[in-house]
C-alpha positions in Angstrom: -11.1 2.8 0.6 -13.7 0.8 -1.8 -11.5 -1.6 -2.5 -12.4 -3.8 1.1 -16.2 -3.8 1.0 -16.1 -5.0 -3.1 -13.9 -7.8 -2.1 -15.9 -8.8 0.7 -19.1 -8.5 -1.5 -17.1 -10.6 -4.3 -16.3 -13.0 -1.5 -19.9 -13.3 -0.4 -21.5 -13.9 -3.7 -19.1 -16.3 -4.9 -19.5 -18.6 -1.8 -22.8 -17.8 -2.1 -23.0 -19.6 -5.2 -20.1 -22.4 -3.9 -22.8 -23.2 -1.7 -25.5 -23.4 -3.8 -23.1 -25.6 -5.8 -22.3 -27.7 -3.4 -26.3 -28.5 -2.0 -25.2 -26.4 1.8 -26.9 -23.4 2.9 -26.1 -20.6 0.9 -28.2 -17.8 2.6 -26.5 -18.7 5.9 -22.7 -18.7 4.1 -23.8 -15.7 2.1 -24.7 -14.1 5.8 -21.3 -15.2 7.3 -19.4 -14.4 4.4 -20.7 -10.5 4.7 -19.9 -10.2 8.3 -16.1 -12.0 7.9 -15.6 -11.4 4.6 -12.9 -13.5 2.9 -11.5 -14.8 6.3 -14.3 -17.4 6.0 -12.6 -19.3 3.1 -11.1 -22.2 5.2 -14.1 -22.8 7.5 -16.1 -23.1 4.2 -13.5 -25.0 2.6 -13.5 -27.4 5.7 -17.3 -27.9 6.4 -17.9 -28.8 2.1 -15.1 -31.3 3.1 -16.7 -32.7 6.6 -20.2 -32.8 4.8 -18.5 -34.2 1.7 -17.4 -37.3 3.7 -19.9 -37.5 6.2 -22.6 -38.5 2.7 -20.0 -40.6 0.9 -19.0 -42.7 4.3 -16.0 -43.0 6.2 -13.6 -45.5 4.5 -14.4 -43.6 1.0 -11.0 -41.7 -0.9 -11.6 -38.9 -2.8 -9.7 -38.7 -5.7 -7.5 -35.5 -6.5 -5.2 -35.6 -9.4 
């Protein structure tokens, strides 16, 4: 019963400070990540990447080993 609202406090500080990591807006993912919780992982995960490419230009490859 206390399990769900730790992990979606866990999950809201710790994108919380992925967006503060990654230069985004961390009050406004921290805000999101309250209200959904863990379910907001892959929108995160996909707007670091949009921004990501959108400041490095469009022809750039991102290396991942």
């Amino acid at each position: 019963m206390l399990v769900l609202p730790v992990v979606w406090l866990l999950s809201a500080a710790g994108i919380y400070i992925a967006a503060l990591r990654s230069g985004m807006k961390a009050f406004k993912w921290a805000l999101a990540a309250l209200f959904t919780g863990p379910l907001l992982l892959p929108l995160f995960n996909s707007h670091k990447r949009l921004l990501l490419n959108k400041a490095r230009g469009r022809n750039t490859v991102l290396f991942r080993p």
